[in-house]
N, C-alpha and C positions, 0 to 999 in steps of 0.2 A: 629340379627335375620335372619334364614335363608332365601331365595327368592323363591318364587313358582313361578315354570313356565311348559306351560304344551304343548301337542299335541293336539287339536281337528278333529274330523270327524267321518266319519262313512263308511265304520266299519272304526274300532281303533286297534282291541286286537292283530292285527299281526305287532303293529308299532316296527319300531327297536330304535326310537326318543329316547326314556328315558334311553336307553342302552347308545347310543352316546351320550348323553348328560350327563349324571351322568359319561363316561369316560373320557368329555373335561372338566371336574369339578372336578375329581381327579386327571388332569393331570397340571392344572392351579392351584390348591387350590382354589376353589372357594366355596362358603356355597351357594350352593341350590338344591334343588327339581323338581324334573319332574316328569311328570305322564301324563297319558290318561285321556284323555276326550270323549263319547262317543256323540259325538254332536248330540241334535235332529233338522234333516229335517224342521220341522216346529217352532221352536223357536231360530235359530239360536244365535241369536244378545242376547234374556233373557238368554242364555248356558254364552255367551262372559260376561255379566254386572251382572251375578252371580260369574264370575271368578275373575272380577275385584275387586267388592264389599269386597270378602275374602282375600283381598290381594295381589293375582296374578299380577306379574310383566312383564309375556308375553305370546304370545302365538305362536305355531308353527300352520298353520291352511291345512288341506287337505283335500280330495276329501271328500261330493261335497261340499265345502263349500267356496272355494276362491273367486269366485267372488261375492256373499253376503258378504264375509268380507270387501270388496273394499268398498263398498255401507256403513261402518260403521263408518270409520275411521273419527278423528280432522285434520289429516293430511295428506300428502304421499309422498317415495320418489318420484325421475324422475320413475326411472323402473316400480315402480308401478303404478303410476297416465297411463304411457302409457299401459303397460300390462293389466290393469283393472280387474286386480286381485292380491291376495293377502295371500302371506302364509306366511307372521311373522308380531304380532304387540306388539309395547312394549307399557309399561304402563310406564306415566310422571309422577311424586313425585306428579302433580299435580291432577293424572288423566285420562288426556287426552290419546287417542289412536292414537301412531303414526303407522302407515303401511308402508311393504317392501314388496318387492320378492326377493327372493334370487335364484330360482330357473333358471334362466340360464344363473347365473355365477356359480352355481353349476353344471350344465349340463357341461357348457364350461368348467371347469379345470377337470373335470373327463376324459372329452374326451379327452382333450388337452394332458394336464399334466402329466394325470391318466396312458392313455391307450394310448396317441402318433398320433392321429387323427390329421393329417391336415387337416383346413378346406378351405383354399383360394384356389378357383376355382375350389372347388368342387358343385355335385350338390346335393342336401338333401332334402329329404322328409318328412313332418314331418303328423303325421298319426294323425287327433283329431281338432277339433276347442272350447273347450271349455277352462278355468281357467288356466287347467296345457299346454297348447299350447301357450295359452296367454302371460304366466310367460317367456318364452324361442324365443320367437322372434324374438326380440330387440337382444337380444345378441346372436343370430344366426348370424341377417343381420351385426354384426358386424363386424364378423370373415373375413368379405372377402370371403363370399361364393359366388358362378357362380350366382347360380339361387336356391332356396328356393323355394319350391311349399307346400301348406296347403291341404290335404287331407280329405274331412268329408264324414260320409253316408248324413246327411244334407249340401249338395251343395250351399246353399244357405248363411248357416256359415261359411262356406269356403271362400266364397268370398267376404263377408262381413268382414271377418277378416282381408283379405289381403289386400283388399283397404283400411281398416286402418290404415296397416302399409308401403302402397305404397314410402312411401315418405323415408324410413327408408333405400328402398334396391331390389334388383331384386326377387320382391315376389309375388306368383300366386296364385290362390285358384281353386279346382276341386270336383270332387265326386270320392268315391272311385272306381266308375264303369267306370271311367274315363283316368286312368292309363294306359291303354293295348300298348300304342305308347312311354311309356316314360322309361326312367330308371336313377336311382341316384347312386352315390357313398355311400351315407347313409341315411338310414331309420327311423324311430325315432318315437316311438309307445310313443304319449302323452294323451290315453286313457284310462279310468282305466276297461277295459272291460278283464283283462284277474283276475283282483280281484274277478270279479264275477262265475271263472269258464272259460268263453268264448273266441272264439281267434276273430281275424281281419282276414277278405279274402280278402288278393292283390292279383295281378296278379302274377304268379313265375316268370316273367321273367322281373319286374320291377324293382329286384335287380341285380347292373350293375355285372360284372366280378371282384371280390375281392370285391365288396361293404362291407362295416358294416353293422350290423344290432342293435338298442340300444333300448329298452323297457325304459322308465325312471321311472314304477314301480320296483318292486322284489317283488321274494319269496322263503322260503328255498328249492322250486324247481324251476323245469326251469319254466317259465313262458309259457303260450299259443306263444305269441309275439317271442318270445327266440326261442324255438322249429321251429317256421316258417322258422326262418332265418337258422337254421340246415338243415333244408328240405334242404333249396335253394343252400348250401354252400357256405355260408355267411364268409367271411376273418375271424371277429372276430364277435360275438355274447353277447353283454353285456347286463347288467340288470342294475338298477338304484339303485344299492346299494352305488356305489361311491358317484352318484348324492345327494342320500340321506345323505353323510355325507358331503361332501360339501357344499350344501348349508345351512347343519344346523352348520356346522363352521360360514358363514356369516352371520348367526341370531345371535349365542354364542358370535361375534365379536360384533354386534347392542347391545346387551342386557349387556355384560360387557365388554369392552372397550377389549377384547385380541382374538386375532386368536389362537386358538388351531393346532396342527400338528393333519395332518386327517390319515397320513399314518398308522401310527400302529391302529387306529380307524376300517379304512377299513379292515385292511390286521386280525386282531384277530374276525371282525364280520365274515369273509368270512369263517375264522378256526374254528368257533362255540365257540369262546371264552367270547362272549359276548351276 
């Protein structure tokens, strides 16, 4: 019998999920399904135990919804239980909901791998304190970076998030009105505010001389985030389309035992062939 497995959140209708995913499913032979989910805001958990009940074997889960998914889970990995949020949960033969993040080891091999970023003793910004911030922490402070700083218009998330992860890694929290004295090697827009239309206002001159600049949404245009780092002339200017197949390789691994090869994945969605 085939497997259903899906995307949830809100909005949904621009996911590229079920694209990448039905291509590491004809690229593996695999029998299943994917599809959108338009999650509702206020029933979150009845959306998930409706998916379950029909069978659904997993779920890929994004904005806003990750960290409500944390709060639902039987179990968790390490990343997630620290990240306290959550964008993949599989269903057990028996049931149960197990939860991961995958999302920053998918940051990390896009950056790494992808696009050639070093990160040791570099210094990184990362713009957002909510779910998708959360998810990409841990495996920031891993890389061997200088110094990590958490960015929020709520300054108060900011710094609550970093003393969380104090113990992780050289990590500071601020407001974004806060910036004017500082500058990174790379930037790293973990808000979903350019989804809605809107950009982020930093300072121009907080991005260093060659710095990055990496939105970890997309869209089949430049994104608000994208654009800024043009303004600033930014070395390289990426979007999170890698990111986005990346980490959904590390769920497609969770959910049926095989990594799929993400290259031709990335390289035919950037060509509009998927």
């Amino acid at each position: 019998m085939t497997d259903r497995y899906a995307v949830i959140g809100n909005p949904i209708a621009h996911s590229k999920s079920p694209a990448i995913h039905a291509a590491f499913a004809h690229q593996t032979e695999q029998d299943m399904d994917y599809d959108r989910i338009l999650g509702n805001p206020d029933d979150f958990a009845g959306d998930v135990r409706a998916f379950v009940a029909a069978g659904g074997r997993g779920l890929n889960v994004t904005v806003p919804f990750k960290e409500l998914a944390w709060e639902l889970l039987d179990d968790l990995s390490e990343r997630a239980r620290v990240a306290r949020a959550v964008n993949t949960l599989a269903v057990s033969d028996g049931g149960l909901l197990h939860g991961d993040n995958t999302d920053g080891i998918g940051l990390i091999r896009d950056l790494a791998e992808n696009q050639g970023f070093s990160f040791a003793g570099r210094s990184v910004l990362l713009v957002g304190a909510g779910g998708a911030a959360r998810g990409v922490l841990l495996p920031l402070l891993e890389t061997g970076v200088a110094a990590l700083t958490i960015a929020n218009r709520t300054v108060e998330k900011a710094l609550a998030l970093a003393e969380a992860m104090r113990a992780a890694g050289p990590v500071s929290g601020c407001g974004l009105d806060q910036l004017w004295d500082q500058r990174f090697d790379l930037i790293i827009n973990a808000t979903s505010s350019g989804l809605h239309g809107s950009g982020i206002h930093l300072p121009s001159h907080c991005l260093a001389e060659r710095g990055w600049v990496y939105d970890m949404y997309y869209s089949d245009t430049l994104t608000p985030f994208c654009r800024w780092g043009q303004e600033q002339g930014a070395r390289r200017v990426i979007d999170g389309l890698g990111m986005l197949v990346e980490q959904a390789a590390e769920s497609f691994l969770l959910w049926r035992g095989l990594r799929p090869d993400t290259a031709p994945v990335i390289n035919a969605l950037r060509e509009g062939q998927l």
